[in-house]
C-alpha positions in Angstrom: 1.2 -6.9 3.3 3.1 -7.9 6.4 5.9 -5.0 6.0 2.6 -2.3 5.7 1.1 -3.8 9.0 4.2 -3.7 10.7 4.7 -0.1 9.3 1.5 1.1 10.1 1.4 -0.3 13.5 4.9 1.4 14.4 6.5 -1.8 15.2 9.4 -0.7 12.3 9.7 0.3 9.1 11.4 -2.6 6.9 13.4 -2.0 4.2 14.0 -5.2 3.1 12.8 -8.8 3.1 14.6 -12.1 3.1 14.4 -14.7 1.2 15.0 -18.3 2.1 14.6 -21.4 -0.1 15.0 -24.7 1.6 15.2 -28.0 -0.5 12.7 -30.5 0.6 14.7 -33.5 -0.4 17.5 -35.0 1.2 18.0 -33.3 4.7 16.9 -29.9 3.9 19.4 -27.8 3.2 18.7 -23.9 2.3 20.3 -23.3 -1.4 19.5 -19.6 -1.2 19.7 -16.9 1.7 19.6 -13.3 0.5 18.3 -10.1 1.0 15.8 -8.4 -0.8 15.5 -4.9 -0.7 12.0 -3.1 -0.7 11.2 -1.9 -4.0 9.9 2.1 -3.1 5.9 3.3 -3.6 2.8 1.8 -2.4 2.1 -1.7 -1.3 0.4 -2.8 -4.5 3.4 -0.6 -6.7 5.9 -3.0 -5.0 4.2 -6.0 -4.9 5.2 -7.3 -8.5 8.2 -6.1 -8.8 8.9 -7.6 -5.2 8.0 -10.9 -7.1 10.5 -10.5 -9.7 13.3 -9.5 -7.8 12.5 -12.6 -5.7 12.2 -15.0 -9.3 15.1 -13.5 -11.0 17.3 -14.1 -7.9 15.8 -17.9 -7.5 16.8 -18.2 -11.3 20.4 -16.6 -11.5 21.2 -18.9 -8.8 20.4 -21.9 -11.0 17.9 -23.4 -8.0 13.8 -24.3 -8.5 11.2 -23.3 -6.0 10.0 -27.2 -7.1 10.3 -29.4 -4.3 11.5 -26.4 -1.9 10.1 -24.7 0.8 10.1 -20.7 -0.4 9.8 -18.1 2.9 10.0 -14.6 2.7 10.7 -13.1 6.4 10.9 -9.3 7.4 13.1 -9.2 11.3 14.0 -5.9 12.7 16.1 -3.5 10.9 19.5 -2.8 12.4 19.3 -0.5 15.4 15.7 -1.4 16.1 15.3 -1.4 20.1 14.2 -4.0 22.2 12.1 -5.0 22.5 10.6 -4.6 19.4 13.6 -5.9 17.4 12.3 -9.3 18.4 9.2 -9.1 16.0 9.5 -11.0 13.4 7.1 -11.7 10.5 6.8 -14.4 7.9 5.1 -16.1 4.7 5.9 -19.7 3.6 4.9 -22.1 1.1 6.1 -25.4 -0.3 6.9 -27.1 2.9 3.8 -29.2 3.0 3.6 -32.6 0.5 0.1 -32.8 0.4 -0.5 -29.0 -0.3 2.5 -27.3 -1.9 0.8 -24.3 -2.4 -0.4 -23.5 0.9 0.9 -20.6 2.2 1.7 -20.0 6.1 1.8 -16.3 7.9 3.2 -16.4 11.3 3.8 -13.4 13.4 6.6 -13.7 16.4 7.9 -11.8 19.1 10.4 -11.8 21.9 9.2 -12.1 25.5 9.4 -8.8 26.3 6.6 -7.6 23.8 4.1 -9.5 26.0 3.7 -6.2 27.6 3.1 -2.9 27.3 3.1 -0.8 24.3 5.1 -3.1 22.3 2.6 -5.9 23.5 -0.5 -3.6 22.3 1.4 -3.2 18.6 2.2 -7.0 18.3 -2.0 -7.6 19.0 -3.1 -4.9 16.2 -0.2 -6.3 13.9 -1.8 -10.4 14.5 -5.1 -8.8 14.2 -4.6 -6.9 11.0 -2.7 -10.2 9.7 -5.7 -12.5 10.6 -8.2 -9.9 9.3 -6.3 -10.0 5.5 -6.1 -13.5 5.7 -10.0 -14.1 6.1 -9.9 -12.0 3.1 -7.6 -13.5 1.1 -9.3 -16.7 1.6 -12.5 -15.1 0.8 -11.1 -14.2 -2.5 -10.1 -17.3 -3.7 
């Protein structure tokens, strides 16, 4: 969802998304950090096998999401300008004990997208983001 708001908002067009996964235990030290590229068609074509690029990856590297944090972020593409290339978008879960899986969205940007038209596209993009989460937690 995050890489379609960006999109649609013209902040950039991502073509892929990384993957982090961060073990909890001990003093947190990230046992994956990898790339993912988009899989092509609509949002809800690439959702799944998104999913399962992101699994089979976690798998083949002989790691478990258990006990890790998982985050999935999108940052500029190369030769994104500034100051755009300072948004930076991303979903997390497993980094909370109590509620493992809770998942986080948080939006970023550089200082200079506090203004003008790359300050406008950041406010739509945190809008459209709040708006689907309301949903999503409407759903549940």
């Amino acid at each position: 969802m995050a890489v379609y708001v960006l999109h649609h908002r013209q902040v950039y067009s991502a073509r892929e998304l990384r993957l982090t996964v961060t073990a909890l235990r001990g003093i947190g030290t990230e046992t994956l950090d990898r790339a993912i590229p988009l899989p092509g068609g609509t949002l809800e074509d690439a959702a799944e096998p998104l999913v399962a690029a992101a699994v089979a990856l976690i798998e083949s590297e002989g790691i478990t999401e258990l006990g890790s944090e998982l985050k999935m972020s999108i940052g500029g593409p190369p030769l994104t300008t500034a100051p755009l290339s300072s948004v930076a978008c991303s979903v997390r879960t497993g980094h909370y004990a109590a509620t493992p899986t809770e998942v986080e969205l948080s939006l970023s940007a550089g200082m200079g997208a506090s203004v003008g038209r790359a300050s406008a596209a950041v406010r739509l993009c945190a809008e459209d983001l709040a708006r689907y989460t309301r949903e999503a937690n409407t759903d549940r």
